[in-house]
C-alpha positions as CSV (number, residue, x, y, z in Angstrom):
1,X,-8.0,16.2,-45.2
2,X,-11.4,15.6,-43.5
3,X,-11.0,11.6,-43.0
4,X,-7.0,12.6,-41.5
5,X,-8.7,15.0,-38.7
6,X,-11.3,12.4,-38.2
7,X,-8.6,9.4,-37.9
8,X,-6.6,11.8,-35.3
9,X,-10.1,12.4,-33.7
10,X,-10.6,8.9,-33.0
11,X,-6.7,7.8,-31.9
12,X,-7.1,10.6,-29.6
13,X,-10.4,8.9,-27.8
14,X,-8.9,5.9,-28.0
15,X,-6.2,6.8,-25.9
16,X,-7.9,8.7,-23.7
17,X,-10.8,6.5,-23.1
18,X,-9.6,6.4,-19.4
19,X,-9.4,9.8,-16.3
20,X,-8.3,6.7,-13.9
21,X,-4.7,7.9,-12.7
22,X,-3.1,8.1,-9.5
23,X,0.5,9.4,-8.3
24,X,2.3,9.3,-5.3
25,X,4.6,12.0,-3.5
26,X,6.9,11.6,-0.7
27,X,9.1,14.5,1.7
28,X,12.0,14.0,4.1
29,X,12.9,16.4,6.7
30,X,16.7,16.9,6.9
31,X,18.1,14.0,8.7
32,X,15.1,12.2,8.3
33,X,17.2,9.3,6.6
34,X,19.5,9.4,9.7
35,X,17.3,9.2,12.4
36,X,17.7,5.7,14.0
37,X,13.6,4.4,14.5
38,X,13.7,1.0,16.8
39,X,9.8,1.5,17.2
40,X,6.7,3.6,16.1
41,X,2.8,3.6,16.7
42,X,0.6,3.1,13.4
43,X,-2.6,4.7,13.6
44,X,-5.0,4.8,10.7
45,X,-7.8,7.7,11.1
46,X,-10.8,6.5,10.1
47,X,-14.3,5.3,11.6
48,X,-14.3,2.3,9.7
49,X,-12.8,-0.1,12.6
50,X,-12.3,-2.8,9.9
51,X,-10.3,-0.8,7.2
52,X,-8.1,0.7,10.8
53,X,-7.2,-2.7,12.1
54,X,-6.4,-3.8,8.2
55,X,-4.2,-1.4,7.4
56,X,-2.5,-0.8,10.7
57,X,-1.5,-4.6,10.6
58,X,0.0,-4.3,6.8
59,X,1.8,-1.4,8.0
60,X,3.1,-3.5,11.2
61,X,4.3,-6.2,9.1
62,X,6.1,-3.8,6.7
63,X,8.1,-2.0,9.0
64,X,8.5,-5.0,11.0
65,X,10.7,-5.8,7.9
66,X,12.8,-2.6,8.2
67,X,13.9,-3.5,11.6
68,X,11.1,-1.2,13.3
69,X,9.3,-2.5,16.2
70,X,6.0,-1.7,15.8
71,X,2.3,-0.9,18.4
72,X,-0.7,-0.5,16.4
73,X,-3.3,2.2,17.6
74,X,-6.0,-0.5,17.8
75,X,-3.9,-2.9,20.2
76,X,-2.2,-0.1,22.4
77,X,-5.2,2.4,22.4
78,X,-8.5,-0.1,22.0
79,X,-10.2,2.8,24.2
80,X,-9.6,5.9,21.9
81,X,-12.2,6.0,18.7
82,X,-12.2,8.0,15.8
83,X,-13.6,11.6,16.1
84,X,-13.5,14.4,13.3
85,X,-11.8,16.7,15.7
86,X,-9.9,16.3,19.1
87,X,-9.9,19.3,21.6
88,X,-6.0,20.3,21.9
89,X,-6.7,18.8,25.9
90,X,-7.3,15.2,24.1
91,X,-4.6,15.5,22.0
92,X,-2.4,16.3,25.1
93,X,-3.7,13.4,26.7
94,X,-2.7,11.2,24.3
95,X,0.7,12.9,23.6
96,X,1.2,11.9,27.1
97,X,-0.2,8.3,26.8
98,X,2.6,7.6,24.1
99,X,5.3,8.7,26.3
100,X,4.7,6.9,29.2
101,X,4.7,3.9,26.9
102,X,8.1,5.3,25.2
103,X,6.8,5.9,22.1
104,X,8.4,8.8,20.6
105,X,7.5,8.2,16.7
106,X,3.7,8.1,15.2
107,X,2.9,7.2,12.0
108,X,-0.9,8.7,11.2
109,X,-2.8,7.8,8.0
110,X,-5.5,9.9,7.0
111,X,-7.4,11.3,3.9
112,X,-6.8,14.5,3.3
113,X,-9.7,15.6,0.9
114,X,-11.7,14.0,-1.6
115,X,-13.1,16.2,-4.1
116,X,-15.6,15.8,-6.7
117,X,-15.2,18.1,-10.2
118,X,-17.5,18.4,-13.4
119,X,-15.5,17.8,-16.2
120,X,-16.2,17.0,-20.0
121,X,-16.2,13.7,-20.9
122,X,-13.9,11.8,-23.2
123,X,-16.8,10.9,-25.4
124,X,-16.6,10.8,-29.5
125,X,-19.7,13.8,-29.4
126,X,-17.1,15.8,-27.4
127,X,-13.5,15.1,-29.8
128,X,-16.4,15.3,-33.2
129,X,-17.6,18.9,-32.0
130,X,-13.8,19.5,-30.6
131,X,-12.5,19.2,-34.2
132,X,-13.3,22.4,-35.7
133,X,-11.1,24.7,-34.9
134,X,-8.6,22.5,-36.6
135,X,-10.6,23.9,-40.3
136,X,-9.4,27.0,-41.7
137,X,-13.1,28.0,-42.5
138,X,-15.0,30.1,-39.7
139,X,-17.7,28.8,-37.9
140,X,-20.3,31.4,-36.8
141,X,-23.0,28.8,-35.3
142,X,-23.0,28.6,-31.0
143,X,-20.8,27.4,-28.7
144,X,-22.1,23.4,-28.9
145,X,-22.6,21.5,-26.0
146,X,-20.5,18.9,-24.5
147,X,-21.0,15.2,-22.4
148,X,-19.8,15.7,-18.9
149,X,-19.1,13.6,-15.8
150,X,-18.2,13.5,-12.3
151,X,-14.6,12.9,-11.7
152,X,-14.2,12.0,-7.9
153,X,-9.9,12.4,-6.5
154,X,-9.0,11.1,-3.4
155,X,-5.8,12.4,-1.5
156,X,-4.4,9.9,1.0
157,X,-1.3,11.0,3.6
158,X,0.8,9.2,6.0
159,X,3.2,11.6,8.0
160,X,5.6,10.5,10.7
161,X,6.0,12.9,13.7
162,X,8.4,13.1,16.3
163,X,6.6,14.0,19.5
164,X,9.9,14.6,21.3
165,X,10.8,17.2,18.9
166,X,9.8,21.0,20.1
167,X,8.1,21.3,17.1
168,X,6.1,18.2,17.2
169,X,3.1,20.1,15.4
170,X,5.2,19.3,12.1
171,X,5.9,15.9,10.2
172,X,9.3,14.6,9.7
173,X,8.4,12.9,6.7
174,X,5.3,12.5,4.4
175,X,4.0,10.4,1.7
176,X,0.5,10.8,0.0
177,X,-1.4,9.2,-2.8
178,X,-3.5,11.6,-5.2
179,X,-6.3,8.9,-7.0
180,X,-8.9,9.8,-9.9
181,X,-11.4,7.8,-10.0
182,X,-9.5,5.1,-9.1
183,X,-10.7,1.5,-10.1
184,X,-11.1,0.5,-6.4
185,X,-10.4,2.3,-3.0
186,X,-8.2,-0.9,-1.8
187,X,-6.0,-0.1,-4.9
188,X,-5.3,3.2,-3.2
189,X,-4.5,1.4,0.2
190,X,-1.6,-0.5,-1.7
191,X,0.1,2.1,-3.4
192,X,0.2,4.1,0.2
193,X,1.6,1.1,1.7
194,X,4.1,1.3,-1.3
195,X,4.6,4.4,-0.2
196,X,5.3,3.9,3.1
197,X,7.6,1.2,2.4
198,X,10.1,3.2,0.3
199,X,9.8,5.8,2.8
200,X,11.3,3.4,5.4
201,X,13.8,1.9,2.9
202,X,16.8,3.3,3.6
């Protein structure tokens, strides 16, 4: 009976040896589908120029494919830099910018949170001490202690917006990209371009 808990013990960190994940959800407003978009501005929010211009041009050349015309905040709008927050005057301004230049629809990508959680780690020391309470005799020693680590999750959004719409403070459509301790940060990058791709697909 011992050597079958320790065997289920050990498949168990075996195939769990691993907290890198990652998953995607995506939301349509009604009509969203319907809505005929001939052109859209891409902007990327970050201060990392290097990572904006990247993905704003990936983005370009996917919805290029869709039929979409498509300005890119770096071309259009070389002037306006990243800031943590806008005063409601700037965003205004620049609500006004994109209609002189008939732009109606925006696509913004930014990251939403990244958060950072102590958790116990997937370690044999953890599954060995985790295995009593599968024995039918009562341990009376203390509570032992376990392996932890920092698990770091990234959530990553792109929402379209319709500023013509009266309630232009909502999205039309969302897609975002939840990543534990993902491999690499460019691996999140191309699942939200996935993303955005199957949004478009219609």
């Amino acid at each position: 009976m011992k050597n079958s808990i320790f065997i289920i013990g050990i498949l168990i960190l075996c195939a769990s040896c691993s907290t890198s994940k990652m998953t995607t959800a995506s939301w349509k407003s009604d009509g969203f589908d319907n809505q005929t978009i001939d052109k859209i501005l891409v902007y990327a929010n970050t201060d990392d120029q290097k990572l904006q211009k990247e993905f704003e041009d990936q983005t370009a050349q996917i919805l290029i494919k869709e039929g979409i015309f498509t300005y890119k905040m770096h071309d259009i709008f070389p002037d306006i830099v990243y800031k943590e927050v806008r005063t409601q005057e700037e965003i205004a301004a620049f609500v006004e910018d994109c209609k002189e230049k008939q732009i109606s629809k925006i696509l913004f990508a930014t990251k939403k949170s990244q958060t950072v959680d102590t958790v116990m780690s997937k370690s044999l020391h953890n599954y060995m001490n985790g295995l009593h309470t599968l024995s039918l005799e009562r341990y009376n020693d203390d509570e032992p202690e376990y392996d932890t680590k920092q698990v770091t999750t990234y959530v990553i959004e792109a929402a379209v917006y319709d500023i013509n719409e009266p309630s232009q403070n909502a999205p039309i459509a969302t897609t975002s990209v939840t990543a534990t301790d993902p491999k690499s940060l460019d691996k999140i990058k191309d699942q939200l371009l996935k993303s955005i791709k199957q949004l478009f697909n219609k």
